[in-house]
Steps between C-alpha positions, in 0.01 A plus 500: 500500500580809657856624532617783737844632632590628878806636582596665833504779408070508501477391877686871598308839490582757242677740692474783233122477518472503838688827513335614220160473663637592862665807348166598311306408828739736717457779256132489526461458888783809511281710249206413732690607818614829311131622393393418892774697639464776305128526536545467846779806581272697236157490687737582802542821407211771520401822330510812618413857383680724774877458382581604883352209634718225515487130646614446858819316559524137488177469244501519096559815345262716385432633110438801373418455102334182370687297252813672578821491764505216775195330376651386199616126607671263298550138468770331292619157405887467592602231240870434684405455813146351405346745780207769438595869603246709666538887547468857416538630166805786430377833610612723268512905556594456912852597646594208609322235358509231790172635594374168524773315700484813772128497534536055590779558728525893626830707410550861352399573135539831318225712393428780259345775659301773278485843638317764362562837538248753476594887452162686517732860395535431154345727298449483132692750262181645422384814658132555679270307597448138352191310406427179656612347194823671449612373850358104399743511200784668720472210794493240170818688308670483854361180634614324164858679413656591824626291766308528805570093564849432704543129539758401752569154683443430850622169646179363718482248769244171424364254719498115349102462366562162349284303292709275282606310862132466632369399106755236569383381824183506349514310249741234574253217673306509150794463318517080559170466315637650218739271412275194599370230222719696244719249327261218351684221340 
């Protein structure tokens, strides 16, 4: 003979595993969602080696170094709120370092601007005539030790080139089938 127990209490789901593997389930579909979006904004943005040219209004911006400055998009897990962040990395070494939130929506942003100034009257302390070495390692001494760089600020003018916005609308009708046939019980 075979004796076995039931109580109520096994006819009712276990609610801490079902949030367990819903919670597990959301963080996977949201890590998902995070590596399409930022794939998506990053093949948005092209290349290009003329630093003047820049990307019309209204489309993605444009950069100028690989690897570096607006290309470098992040994706983060926001455990709180149980919602994945998507966005530009901290630009470091810019006045004014909402560089990114001006290029998506347009505003004014400070910028350094190097001048150079070029005196062609200086003369060395030597007297006569100089080889064409002497003058290379003049222009080098003076090149490297004396300040012929003013930076100053200037406060610019930039039209909205978004591409967080459209990498939304882009990606949002795949997003469903992310989270579909997740939780398996």
């Amino acid at each position: 003979m075979v004796a076995f127990t039931l109580s109520a209490k096994d006819f009712f789901i276990d609610h801490g595993a079902v949030a367990k593997a819903v919670g597990v389930a959301n963080f996977k579909a949201l890590r998902s969602a995070g590596a399409l979006g930022r794939t998506h904004a990053r093949r948005q943005i092209k290349f290009t080696k003329n630093r003047g040219k820049t990307s019309q209004p209204g489309k993605p911006p444009r950069a100028h170094r690989r690897g570096k400055g607006i290309k470098t998009i992040l994706y983060g897990y926001h455990r709180p709120s149980e919602s994945m962040l998507i966005g530009y990395a901290k630009l470091g070494g810019v006045a004014g370092r909402d560089v990114p939130s001006t290029l998506e929506y347009g505003g004014t942003a400070k910028i350094r601007v190097r001048q150079v100034r070029k005196d062609r009257n200086r003369r060395s302390k030597r007297s006569g005539t100089l080889s064409d070495s002497q003058r290379r390692k003049i222009k080098r001494y003076y090149s490297r030790y004396q300040s012929d760089v003013s930076v100053s600020t200037m406060t610019v003018r930039v039209r909205k080139r978004p591409n967080m916005g459209p990498m939304l609308d882009a990606i949002q009708p795949k997003l469903p089938e992310l989270w579909r046939d997740q939780v398996k019980g």
